[in-house]
Residue, then its C-alpha position, 0 to 999 in steps of 0.5 A: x566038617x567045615x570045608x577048607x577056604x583058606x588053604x592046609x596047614x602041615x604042623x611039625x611039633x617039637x621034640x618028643x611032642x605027640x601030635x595033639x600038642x596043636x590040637x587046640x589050635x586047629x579047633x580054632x582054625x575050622x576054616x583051615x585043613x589040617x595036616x599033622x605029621x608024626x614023629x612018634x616010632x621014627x628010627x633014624x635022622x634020615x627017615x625024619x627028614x624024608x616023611x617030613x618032605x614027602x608029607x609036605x610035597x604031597x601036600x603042595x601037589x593037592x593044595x596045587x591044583x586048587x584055586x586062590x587061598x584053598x591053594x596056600x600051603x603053610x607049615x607050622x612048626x615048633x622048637x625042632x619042627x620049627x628047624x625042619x619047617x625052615x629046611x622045607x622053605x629052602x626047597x621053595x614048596x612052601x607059602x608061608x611059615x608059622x614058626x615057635x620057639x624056632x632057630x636056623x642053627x639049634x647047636x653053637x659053640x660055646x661062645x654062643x650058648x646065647x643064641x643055642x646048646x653046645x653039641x656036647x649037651x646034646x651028645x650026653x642026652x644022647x647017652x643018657x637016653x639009651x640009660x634012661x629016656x624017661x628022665x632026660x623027658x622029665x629034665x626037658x619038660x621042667x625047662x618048657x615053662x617060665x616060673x611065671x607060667x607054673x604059677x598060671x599052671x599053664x604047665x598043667x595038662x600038658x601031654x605026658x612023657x612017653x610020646x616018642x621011641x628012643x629011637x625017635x628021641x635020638x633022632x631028633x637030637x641028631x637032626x638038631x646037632x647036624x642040620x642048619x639053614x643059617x646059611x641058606x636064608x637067602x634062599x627062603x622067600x616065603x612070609x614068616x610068622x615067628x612067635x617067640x618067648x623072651x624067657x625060653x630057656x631052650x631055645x633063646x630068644x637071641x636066635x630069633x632076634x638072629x633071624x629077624x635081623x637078617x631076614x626082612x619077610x619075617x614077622x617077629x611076635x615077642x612074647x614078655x614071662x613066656x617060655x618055649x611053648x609061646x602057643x601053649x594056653x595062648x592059642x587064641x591069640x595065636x589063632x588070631x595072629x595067623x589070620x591077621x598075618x596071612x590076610x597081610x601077605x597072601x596076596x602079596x607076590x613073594 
C-alpha cells in the first residue's frame, strides 16, 4: 500500500449513495489517505451529524501532528454530504473542501425553487417512504442524469437502490430540510473546489452560482450536459482538478 504524502481525504457521499460511490476516484488518488464515512443504518438526524464531526475531528487530530502536506485534512462531499462538508468548514477543522452537486441551503421557498426544493417536496418523500422507500429511491435515481448522460450510459453501473435504511433515508431528508450554512459563510476561510453540472435537476446550478458569488476562496468548475453526479464517469478529470487545485492553495495561508 502506497503511503500517504498528500494529506486524508474524509468523503461524505450523497443521499442514499453506498460509500463505493467514490471508489473510483480514490483508485486515482493512491498518493492520498482515504476515509469514507457511512450513512448506511443511521436512525436520527442527530446521530448523522455527530459521526460526521466526530470522524472529521478524529481525523484532524492524526493528520495533526504530521508534517507539511501529510498534515492537510480535505473533505469531499456530494449533494447532502456536500451540505455536511460545508457545516464541518464553519467549525474551522477542515483545510480544503472538494464540493459536488453542493448548496449552503437544500430547502427554499417556493419562489426560489431556482436555487432548491420547497420543504413540502421533501415532507411527502418523507411519507412515501415510510410507504414505499424503494420508489421514492427509484424516482431519485431517475433525475441524477441528464438525457445526454443516458445516452453515454453513464447511468450504467451505477450502484443499485437499497443502500441506505429508511431510517437513514429520513434522516437525510431531515438534515436538508433543517440545516443551512448560508448564513454563516463569513465563517468558512478554507479553499473550495465546487464541481457542478449545469443541468442538475436536484440541486441546481444557481445555488452554486449563489456560492461562488459571495464566497471569494471558492473555485467554481462548471459542468455543460451534466447532472447531479458531475464526478460520475468524469473521475479522472476530476482526480486531475484536485491536484491541480490543491497544489494552488496548499501553501497559501488561509
Amino acid at each position: 500500500m502506497m503511503v500517504s504524502t498528500r494529506g486524508t481525504i474524509v468523503w461524505l457521499g450523497g443521499w442514499s449513495m453506498p460509500v463505493t460511490i467514490f471508489d473510483r476516484l480514490r483508485e486515482l488518488l493512491p498518493e492520498y489517505q482515504h476515509v469514507s464515512v457511512d450513512f448506511n443504518d443511521i436512525d436520527s438526524p442527530e446521530k448523522m451529524l455527530l459521526l460526521t464531526e466526530t470522524t472529521a475531528h478524529r481525523w484532524k487530530a492524526a493528520v495533526g501532528a504530521t508534517d507539511g502536506d501529510r498534515g492537510s485534512l480535505l473533505v469531499g462531499g456530494w449533494s447532502l454530504g456536500g451540505l455536511l462538508a460545508l457545516r464541518l468548514a464553519v467549525e474551522g477543522d477542515v483545510d480544503g473542501l472538494l464540493l459536488f452537486a453542493a448548496t449552503a441551503r437544500f430547502t427554499r421557498s417556493y419562489e426560489e425553487r431556482g436555487k432548491g426544493w420547497p420543504d413540502a417536496y421533501l415532507k411527502q418523500m418523507m411519507k412515501q417512504l415510510l410507504r414505499d422507500p424503494q420508489s421514492v429511491e427509484s424516482s431519485f435515481r431517475q433525475m441524477l442524469f441528464t438525457e445526454a448522460e443516458q445516452k453515454a450510459g453513464l447511468d450504467r453501473n451505477f450502484p443499485p437502490i437499497g443502500s441506505w435504511t429508511t431510517p437513514a433515508l429520513i434522516a437525510g431528508l431531515q438534515i436538508l430540510r433543517s440545516e443551512e450554512v448560508l448564513s454563516r459563510m463569513s465563517e468558512i476561510t478554507c479553499p473550495v473546489l465546487l464541481v457542478h453540472g449545469l443541468e442538475d435537476k436536484i440541486c441546481p446550478y444557481n445555488a452554486a452560482a449563489e456560492l461562488a458569488a459571495q464566497w471569494p476562496q471558492v473555485e467554481l468548475l462548471s459542468l455543460p450536459g451534466c447532472g447531479h453526479a458531475p464526478f460520475w464517469g468524469r473521475e479522472v478529470m476530476i482526480s486531475e482538478e484536485l491536484r491541480r487545485w490543491w497544489d494552488e492553495h496548499k501553501n497559501i495561508g488561509y
